[in-house]
C-alpha positions in Angstrom: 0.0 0.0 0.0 1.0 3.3 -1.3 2.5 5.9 1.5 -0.3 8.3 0.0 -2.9 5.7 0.6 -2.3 4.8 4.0 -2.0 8.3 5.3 -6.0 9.6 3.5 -7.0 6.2 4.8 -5.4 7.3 8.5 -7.3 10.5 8.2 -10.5 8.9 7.0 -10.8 6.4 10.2 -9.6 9.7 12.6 -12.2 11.6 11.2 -15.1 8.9 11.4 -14.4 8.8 14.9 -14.4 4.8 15.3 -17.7 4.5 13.3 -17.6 1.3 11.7 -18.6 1.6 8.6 -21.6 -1.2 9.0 -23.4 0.5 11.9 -23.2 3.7 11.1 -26.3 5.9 10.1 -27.4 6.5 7.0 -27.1 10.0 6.6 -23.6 9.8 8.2 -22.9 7.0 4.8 -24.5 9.3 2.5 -22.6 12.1 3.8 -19.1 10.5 2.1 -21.1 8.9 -0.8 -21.9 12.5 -1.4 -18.4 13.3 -0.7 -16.7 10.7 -3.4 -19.4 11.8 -5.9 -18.3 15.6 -5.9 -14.8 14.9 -5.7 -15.5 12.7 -9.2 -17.0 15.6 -10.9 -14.5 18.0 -9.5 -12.0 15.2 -11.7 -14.2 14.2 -14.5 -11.6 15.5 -17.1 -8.3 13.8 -15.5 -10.6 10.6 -14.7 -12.0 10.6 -18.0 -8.4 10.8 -19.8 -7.3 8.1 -17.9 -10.3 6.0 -18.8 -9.5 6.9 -22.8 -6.3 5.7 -21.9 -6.9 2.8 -20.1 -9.4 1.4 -22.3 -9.2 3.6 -26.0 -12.8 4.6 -25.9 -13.6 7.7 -27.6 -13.8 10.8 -25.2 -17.4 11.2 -25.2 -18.0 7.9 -24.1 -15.3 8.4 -20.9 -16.6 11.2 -19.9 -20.4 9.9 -20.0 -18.7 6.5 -18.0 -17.4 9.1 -15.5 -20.4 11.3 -15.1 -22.2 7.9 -14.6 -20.0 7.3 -12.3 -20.7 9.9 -9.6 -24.7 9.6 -10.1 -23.8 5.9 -8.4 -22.4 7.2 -5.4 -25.2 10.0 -5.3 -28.2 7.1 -6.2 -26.5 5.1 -2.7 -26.3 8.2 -1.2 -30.0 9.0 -1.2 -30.6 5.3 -0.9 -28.7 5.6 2.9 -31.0 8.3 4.2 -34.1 6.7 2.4 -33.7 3.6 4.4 -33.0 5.9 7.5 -36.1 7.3 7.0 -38.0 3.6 6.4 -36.3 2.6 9.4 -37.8 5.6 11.8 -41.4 5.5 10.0 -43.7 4.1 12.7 -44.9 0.5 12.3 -48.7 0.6 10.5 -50.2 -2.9 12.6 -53.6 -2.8 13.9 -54.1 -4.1 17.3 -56.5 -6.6 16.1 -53.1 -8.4 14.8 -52.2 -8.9 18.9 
C-alpha cells in the first residue's frame, strides 16, 4: 500500500471517529457517498483521460462512464437516508393483529 494511501485512509478512520462503517447511520454513509461523488465531478476531465487511456474509448463515451460514475455514489447516497427514513417510520399494525 501506497504511503499516499495509508495516510488519507489514517485520516479517514480519525475523522469517522471509530464509526464502523456497518453501523453507522445512513445519513452519516451518504454524507461520504456525497463526498466521493463531488470529488469525481471535480476530476471528471483527469478521470476521463485516464479512462480513454486505459481502455481507447472515444472521449465522449469516458466522460459519460465518469459522469455515470458519480450519479452511483449519489443514487447510494439518497438510498442511505431513504432507508433511514424507512427505518424511523412508525410501524402501520392494527391491534387486532395482537
Amino acid at each position: 500500500m501506497s504511503a499516499r494511501i495509508r495516510l488519507n485512509r489514517e485520516a479517514a478512520e480519525k475523522k469517522n471517529k471509530g464509526v464502523e462503517w456497518g453501523s453507522a447511520t445512513g445519513t452519516h454513509r451518504a454524507k461520504y457517498l456525497r463526498a466521493i461523488a463531488s470529488e469525481v465531478k471535480e476530476r471528471k476531465d483527469k478521470l476521463a483521460k485516464l479512462e480513454v487511456l486505459d481502455t481507447g474509448k472515444p472521449w465522449d463515451e469516458a466522460v459519460s462512464d465518469i459522469d455515470e460514475v458519480a450519479s452511483c455514489f449519489e443514487y447510494y447516497a439518497d438510498q442511505a437516508e431513504a432507508l433511514d427514513a424507512k427505518q424511523k417510520a412508525p410501524l402501520a399494525l392494527s391491534m387486532d393483529t395482537f
